[in-house]
MMTF fields as JSON, N, C-alpha, C and O atoms, coordinates in Angstrom:
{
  "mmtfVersion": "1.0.0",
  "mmtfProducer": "UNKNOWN",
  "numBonds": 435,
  "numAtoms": 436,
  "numGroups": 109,
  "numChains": 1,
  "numModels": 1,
  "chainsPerModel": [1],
  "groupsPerChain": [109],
  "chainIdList": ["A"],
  "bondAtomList": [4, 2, 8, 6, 12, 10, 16, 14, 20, 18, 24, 22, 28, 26, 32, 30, 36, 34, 40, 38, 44, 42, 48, 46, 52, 50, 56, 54, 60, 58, 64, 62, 68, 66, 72, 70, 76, 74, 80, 78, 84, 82, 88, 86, 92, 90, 96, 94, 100, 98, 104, 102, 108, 106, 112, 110, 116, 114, 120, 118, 124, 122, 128, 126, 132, 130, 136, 134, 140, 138, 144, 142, 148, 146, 152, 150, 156, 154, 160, 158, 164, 162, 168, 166, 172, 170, 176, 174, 180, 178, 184, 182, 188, 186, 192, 190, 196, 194, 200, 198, 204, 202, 208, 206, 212, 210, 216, 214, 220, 218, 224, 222, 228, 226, 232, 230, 236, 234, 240, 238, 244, 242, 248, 246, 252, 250, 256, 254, 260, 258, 264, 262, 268, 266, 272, 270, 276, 274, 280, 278, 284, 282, 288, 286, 292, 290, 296, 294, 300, 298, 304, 302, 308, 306, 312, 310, 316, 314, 320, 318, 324, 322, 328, 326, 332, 330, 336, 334, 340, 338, 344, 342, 348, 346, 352, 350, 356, 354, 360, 358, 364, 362, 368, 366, 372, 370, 376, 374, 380, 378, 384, 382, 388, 386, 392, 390, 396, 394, 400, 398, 404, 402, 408, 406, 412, 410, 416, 414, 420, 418, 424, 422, 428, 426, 432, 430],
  "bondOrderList": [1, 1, 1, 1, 1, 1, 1, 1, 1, 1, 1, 1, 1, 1, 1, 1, 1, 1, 1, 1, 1, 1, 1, 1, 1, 1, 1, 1, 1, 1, 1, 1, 1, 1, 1, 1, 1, 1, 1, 1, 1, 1, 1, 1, 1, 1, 1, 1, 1, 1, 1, 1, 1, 1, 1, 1, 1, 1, 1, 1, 1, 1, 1, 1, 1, 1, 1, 1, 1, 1, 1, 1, 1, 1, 1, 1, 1, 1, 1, 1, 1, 1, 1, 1, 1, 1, 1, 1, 1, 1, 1, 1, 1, 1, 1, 1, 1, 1, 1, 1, 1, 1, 1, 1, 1, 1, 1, 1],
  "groupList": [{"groupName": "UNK", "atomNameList": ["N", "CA", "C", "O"], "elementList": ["N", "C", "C", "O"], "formalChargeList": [0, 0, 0, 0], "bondAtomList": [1, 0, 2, 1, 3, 2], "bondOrderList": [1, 1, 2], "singleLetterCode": "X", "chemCompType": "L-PEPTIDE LINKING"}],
  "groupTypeList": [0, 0, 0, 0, 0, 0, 0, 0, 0, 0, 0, 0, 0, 0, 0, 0, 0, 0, 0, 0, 0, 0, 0, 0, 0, 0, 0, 0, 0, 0, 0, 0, 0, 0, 0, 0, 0, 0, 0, 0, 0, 0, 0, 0, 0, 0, 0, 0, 0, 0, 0, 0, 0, 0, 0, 0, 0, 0, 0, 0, 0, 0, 0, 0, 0, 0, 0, 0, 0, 0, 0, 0, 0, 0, 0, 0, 0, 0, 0, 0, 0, 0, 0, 0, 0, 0, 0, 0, 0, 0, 0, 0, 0, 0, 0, 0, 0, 0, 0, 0, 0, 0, 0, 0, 0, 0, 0, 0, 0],
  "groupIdList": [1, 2, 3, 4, 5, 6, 7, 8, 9, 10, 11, 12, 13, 14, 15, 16, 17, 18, 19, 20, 21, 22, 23, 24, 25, 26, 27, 28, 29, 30, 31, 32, 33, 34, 35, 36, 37, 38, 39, 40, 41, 42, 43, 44, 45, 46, 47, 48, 49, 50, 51, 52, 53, 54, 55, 56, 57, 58, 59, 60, 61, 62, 63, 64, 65, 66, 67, 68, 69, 70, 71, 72, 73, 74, 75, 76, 77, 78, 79, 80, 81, 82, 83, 84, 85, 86, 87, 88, 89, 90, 91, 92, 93, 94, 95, 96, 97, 98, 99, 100, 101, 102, 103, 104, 105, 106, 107, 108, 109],
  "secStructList": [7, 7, 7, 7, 1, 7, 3, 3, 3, 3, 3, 7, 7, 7, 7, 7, 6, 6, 7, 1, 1, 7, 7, 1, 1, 6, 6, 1, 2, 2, 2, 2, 2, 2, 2, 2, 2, 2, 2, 0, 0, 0, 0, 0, 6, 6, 6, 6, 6, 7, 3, 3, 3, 3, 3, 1, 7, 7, 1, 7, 4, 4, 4, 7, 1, 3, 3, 3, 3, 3, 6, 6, 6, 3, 3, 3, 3, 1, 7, 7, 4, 4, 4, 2, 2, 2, 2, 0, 0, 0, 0, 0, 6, 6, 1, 7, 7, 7, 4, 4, 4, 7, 7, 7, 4, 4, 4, 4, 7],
  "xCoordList": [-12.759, -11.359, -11.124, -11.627, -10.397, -10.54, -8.928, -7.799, -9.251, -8.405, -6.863, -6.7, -5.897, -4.457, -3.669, -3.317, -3.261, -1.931, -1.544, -2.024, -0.593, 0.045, 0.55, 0.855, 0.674, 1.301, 2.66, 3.251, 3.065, 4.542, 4.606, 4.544, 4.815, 5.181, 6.489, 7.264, 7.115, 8.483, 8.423, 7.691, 9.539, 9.692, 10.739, 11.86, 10.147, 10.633, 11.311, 11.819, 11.168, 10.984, 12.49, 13.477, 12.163, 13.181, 13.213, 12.247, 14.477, 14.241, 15.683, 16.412, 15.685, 17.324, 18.21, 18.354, 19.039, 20.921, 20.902, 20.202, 21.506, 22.12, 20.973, 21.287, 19.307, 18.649, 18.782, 18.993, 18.602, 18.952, 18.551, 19.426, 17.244, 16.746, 17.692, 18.484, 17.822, 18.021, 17.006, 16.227, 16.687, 15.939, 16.577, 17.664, 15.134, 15.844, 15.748, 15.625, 15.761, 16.082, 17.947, 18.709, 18.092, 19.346, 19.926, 20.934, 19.545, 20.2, 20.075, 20.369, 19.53, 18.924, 17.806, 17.733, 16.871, 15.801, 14.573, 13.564, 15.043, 14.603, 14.796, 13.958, 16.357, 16.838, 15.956, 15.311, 15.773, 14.549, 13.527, 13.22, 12.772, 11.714, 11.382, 10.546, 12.229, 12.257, 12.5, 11.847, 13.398, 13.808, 12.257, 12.066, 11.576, 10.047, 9.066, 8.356, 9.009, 8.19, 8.167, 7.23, 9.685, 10.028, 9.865, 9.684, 9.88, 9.726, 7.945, 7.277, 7.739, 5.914, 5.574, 4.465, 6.534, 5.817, 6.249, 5.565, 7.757, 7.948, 7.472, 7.38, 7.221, 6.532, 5.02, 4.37, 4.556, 2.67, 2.442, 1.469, 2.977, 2.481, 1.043, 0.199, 0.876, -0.346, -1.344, -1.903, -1.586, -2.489, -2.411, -3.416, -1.76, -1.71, -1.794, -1.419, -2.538, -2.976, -2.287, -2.933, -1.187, 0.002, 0.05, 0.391, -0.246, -0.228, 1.456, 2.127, 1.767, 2.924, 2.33, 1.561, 2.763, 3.184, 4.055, 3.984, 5.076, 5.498, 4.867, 3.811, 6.025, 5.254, 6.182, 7.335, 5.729, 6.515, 7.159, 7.212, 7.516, 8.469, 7.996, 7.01, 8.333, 8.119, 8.67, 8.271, 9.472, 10.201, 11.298, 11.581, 12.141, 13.723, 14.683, 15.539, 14.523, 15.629, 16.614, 16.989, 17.567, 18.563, 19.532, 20.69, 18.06, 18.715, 17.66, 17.293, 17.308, 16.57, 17.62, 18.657, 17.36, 15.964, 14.557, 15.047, 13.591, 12.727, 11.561, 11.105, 11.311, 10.558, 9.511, 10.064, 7.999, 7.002, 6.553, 6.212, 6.309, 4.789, 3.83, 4.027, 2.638, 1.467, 0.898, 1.264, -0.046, -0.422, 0.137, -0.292, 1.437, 1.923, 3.055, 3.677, 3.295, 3.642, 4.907, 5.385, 5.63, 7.171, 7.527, 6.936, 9.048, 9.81, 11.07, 11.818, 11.517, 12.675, 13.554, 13.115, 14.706, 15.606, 17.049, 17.863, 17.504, 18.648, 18.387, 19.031, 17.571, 16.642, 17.677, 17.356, 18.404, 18.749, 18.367, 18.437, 17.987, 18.215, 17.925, 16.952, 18.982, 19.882, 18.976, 18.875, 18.322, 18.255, 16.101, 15.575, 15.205, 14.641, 13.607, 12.434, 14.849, 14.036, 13.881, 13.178, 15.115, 15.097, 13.849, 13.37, 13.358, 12.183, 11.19, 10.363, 10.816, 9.497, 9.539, 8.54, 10.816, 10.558, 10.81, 10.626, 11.109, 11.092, 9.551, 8.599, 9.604, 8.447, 6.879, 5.833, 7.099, 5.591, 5.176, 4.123, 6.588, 6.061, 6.12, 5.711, 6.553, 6.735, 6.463, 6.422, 6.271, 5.418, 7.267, 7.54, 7.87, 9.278, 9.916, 10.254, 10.128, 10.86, 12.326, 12.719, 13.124, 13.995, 15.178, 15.856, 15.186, 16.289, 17.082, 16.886, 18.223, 18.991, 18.997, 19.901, 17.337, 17.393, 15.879, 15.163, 15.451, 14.453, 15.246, 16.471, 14.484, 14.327, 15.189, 15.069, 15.895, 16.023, 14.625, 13.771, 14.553, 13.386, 13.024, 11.849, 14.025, 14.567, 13.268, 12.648, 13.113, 12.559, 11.27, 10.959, 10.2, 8.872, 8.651, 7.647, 9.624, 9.679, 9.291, 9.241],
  "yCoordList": [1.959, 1.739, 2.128, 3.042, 1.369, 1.474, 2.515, 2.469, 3.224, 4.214, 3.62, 2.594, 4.229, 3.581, 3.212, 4.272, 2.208, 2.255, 3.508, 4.504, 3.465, 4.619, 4.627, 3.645, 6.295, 6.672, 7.135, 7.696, 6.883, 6.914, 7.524, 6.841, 9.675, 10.221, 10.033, 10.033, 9.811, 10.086, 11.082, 11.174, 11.686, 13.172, 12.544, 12.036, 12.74, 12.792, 13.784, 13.573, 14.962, 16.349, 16.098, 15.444, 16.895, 17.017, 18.738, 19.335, 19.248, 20.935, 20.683, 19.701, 22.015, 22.234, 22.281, 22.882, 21.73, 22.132, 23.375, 24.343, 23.32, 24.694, 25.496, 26.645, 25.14, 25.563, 25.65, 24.626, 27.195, 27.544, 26.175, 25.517, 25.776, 24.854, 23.965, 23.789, 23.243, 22.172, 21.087, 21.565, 19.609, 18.648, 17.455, 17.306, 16.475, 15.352, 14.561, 13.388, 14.809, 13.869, 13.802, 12.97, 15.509, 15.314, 14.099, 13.533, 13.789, 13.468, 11.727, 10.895, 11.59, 9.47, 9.555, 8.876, 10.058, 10.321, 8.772, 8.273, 8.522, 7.776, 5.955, 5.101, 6.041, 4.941, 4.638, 3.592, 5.731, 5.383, 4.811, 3.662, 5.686, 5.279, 3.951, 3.241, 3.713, 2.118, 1.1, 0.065, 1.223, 0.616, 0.671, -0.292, 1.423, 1.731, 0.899, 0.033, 1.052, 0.473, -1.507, -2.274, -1.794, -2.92, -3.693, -4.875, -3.256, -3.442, -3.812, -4.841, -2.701, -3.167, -4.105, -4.637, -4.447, -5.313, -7.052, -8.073, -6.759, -7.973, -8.539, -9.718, -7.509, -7.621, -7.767, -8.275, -7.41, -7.203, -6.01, -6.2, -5.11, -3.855, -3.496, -3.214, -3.571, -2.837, -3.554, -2.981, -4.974, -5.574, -5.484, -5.721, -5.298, -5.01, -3.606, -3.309, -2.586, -1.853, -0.234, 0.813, -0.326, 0.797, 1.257, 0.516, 2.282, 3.264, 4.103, 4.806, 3.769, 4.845, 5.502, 5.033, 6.414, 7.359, 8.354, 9.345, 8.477, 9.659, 10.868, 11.118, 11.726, 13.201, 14.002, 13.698, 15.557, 16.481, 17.191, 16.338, 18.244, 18.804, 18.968, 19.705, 18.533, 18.199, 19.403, 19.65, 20.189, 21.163, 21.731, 22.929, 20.487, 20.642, 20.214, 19.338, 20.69, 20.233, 19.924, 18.928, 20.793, 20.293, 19.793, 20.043, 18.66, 17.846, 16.275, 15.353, 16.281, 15.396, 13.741, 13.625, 13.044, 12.582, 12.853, 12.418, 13.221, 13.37, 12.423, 12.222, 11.966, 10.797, 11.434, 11.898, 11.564, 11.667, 10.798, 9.988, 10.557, 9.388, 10.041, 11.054, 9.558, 10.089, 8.776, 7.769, 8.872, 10.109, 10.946, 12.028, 10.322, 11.075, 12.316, 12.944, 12.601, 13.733, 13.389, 14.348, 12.512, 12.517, 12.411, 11.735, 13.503, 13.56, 12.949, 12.86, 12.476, 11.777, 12.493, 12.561, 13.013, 13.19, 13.114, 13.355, 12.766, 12.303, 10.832, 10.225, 10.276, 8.889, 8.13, 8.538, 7.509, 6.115, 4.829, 4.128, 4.473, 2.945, 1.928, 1.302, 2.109, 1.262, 1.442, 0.593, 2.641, 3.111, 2.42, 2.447, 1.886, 1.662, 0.665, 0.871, -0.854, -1.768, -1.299, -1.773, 0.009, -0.003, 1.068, 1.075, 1.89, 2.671, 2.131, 2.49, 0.956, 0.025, -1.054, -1.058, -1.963, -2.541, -1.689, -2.301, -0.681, 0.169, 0.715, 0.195, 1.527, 2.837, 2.436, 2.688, 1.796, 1.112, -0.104, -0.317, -0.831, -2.164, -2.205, -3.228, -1.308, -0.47, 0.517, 0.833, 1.053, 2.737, 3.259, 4.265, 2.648, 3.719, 4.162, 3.604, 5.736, 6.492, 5.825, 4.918, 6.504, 6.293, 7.333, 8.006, 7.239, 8.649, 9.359, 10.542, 8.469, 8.997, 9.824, 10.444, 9.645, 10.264, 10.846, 10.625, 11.435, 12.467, 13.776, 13.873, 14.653, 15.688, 16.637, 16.046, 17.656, 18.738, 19.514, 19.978, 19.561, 20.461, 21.578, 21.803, 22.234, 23.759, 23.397, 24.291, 22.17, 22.219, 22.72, 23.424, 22.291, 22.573, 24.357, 24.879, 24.707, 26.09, 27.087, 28.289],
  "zCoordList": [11.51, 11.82, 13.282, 13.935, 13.561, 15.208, 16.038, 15.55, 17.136, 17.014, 17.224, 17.885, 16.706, 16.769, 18.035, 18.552, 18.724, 19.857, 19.656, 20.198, 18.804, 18.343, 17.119, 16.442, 16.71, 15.402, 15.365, 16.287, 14.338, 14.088, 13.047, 12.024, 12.845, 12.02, 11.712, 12.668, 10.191, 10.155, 8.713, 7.728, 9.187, 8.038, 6.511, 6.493, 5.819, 4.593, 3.609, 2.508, 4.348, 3.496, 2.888, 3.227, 1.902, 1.016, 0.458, -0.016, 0.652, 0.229, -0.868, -1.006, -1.522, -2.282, -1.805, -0.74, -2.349, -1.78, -1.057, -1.356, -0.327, 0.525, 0.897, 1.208, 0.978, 1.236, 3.036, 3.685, 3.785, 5.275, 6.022, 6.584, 6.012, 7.02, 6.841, 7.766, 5.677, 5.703, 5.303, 4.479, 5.628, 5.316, 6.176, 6.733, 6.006, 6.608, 5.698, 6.051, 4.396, 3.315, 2.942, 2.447, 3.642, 3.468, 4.436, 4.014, 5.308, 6.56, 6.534, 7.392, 5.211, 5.388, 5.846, 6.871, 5.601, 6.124, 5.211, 5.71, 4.201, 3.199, 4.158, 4.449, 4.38, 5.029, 6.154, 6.089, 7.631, 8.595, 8.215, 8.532, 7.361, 6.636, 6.434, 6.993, 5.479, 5.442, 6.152, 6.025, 6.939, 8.08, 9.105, 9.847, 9.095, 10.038, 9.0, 9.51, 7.97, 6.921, 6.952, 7.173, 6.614, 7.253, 8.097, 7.804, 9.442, 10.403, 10.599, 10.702, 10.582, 10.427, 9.747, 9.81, 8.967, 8.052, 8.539, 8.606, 8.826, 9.538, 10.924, 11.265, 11.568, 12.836, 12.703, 13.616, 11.788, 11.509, 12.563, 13.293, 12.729, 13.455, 13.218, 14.069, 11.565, 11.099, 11.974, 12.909, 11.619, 12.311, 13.907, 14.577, 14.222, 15.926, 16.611, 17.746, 15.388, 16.164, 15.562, 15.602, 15.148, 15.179, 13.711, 12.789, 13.601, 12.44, 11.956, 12.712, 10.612, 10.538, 9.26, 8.422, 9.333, 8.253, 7.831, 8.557, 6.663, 6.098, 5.704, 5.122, 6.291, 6.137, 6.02, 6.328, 5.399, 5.218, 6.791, 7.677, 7.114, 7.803, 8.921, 8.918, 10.007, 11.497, 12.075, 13.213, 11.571, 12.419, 12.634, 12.644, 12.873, 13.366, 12.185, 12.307, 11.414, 9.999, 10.039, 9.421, 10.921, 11.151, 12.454, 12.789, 13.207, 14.18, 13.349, 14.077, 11.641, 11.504, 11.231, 11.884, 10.627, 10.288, 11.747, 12.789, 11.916, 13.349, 12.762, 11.637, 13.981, 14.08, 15.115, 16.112, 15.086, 16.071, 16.31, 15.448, 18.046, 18.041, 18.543, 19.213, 18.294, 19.413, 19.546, 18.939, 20.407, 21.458, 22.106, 22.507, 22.276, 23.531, 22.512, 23.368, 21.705, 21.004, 21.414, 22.019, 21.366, 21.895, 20.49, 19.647, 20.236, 19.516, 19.239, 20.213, 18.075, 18.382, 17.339, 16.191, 17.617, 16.388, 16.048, 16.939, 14.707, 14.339, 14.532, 15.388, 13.864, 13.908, 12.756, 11.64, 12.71, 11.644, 11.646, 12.655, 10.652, 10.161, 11.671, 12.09, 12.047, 13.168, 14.411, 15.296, 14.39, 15.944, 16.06, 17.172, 14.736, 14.165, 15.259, 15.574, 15.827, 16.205, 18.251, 19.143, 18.225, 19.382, 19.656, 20.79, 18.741, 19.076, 19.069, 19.906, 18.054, 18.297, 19.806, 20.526, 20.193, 21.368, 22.478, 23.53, 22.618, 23.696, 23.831, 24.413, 23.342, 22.989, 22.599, 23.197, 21.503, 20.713, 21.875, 22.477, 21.895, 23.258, 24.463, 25.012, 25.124, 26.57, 27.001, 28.191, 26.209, 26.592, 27.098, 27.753, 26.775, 27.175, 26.157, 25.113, 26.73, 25.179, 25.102, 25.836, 23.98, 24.007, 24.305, 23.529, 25.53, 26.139, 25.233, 24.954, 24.637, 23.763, 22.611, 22.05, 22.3, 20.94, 21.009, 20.033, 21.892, 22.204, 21.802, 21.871, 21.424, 20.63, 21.655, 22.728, 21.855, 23.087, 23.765, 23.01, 24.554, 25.432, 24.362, 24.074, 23.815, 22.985, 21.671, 21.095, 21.455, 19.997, 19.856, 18.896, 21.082, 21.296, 22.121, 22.604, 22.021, 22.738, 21.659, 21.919]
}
């Protein structure tokens, strides 16, 4: 298998009600998901190179849904639905992040 463009973590986690962190299942975290899932699929991402996957807790619970890519470890968070086709033709097809919804400096500290 040959190594990826890039990967596209998105967080799924799911914790209890009123649990401190929080979750980004609380947050539509399910909705991104799919909306990323979709997308690959309508676009043929897979075949062109680009890996996604769901995963448990990235970190920032409560600035989620958070979205990772690598290589380049850029964070994205408070990720919806909507915000979906602009992270793949920006980011995945330009190598440009997406300003607006990069993570704060504060998160990786």
């Amino acid at each position: 298998m040959p190594k990826p463009k890039k990967h596209i973590l998105v967080c799924v986690q799911g914790r209890p009600q009123g649990h401190p962190r929080g979750s980004c299942q609380d947050k539509a975290c399910g909705q991104t998901w799919q909306a990323f899932s979709d997308e690959f699929t309508t676009r043929n991402l897979w075949a062109s190179g680009f890996q996604l996957t769901n995963t448990g807790c990235l970190g920032p619970c409560h600035l989620g849904p958070s979205v990772l890519v690598y290589p380049e470890g850029i964070m994205y968070t408070g990720v919806k639905a909507e915000d979906v086709g602009v992270i793949i033709d920006e980011h995945l097809m330009f190598d440009q992040p997406v300003e607006r919804l990069l993570a704060p400096a504060d998160v990786w500290a």
